[in-house]
N, C-alpha and C positions, 0 to 999 in steps of 0.2 A: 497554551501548550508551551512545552519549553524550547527554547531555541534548539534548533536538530537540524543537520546536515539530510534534507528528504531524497531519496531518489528511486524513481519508476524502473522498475527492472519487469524484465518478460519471466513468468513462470514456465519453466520442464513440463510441469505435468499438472495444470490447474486443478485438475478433478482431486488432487492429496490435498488441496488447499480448503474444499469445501465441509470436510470432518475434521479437520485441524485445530485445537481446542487454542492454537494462537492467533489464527487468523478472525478477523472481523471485514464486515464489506465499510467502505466510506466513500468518500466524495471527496477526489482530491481536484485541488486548485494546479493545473502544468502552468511552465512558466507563461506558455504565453496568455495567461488569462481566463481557460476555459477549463471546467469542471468533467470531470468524469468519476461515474462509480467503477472502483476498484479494490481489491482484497487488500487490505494492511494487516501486513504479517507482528508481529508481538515480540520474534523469538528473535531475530536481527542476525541468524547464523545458520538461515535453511539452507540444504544442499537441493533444494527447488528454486533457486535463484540461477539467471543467465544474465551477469554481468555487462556483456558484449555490447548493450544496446541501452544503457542505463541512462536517464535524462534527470534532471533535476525535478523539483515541486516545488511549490511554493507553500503549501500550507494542505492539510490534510482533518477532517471532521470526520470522527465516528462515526455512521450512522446507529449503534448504544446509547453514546454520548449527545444527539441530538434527540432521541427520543424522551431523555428522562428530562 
């Protein structure tokens, strides 16, 4: 992946996330080391995004991209 500035933000309203033809679920690395599944959005410019609480990542894996 290419070098990317990543960061964990809280969704408004997750249920618009789940029909969203940008979002995909993955498995991000936070910084301190431990993995969670969460939705990675595609579009980088959703108004489902809440800033306020944003934390960095470390590194982020498809779950698409580890299936093929």
């Amino acid at each position: 992946m290419a070098k990317r500035n990543l960061k964990v933000v809280r969704l408004i309203e997750p249920e618009l996330c789940l029909e969203c033809r940008f979002a995909n679920t993955a498995e991000v690395e936070l910084e301190n080391g431990t993995f969670q599944r969460m939705i990675h959005c595609r579009r980088l410019d959703c108004d489902n995004w809440d800033y306020s609480s944003a934390e960095a990542a470390k590194s982020i894996v498809n779950e698409e991209d580890q299936a093929a």
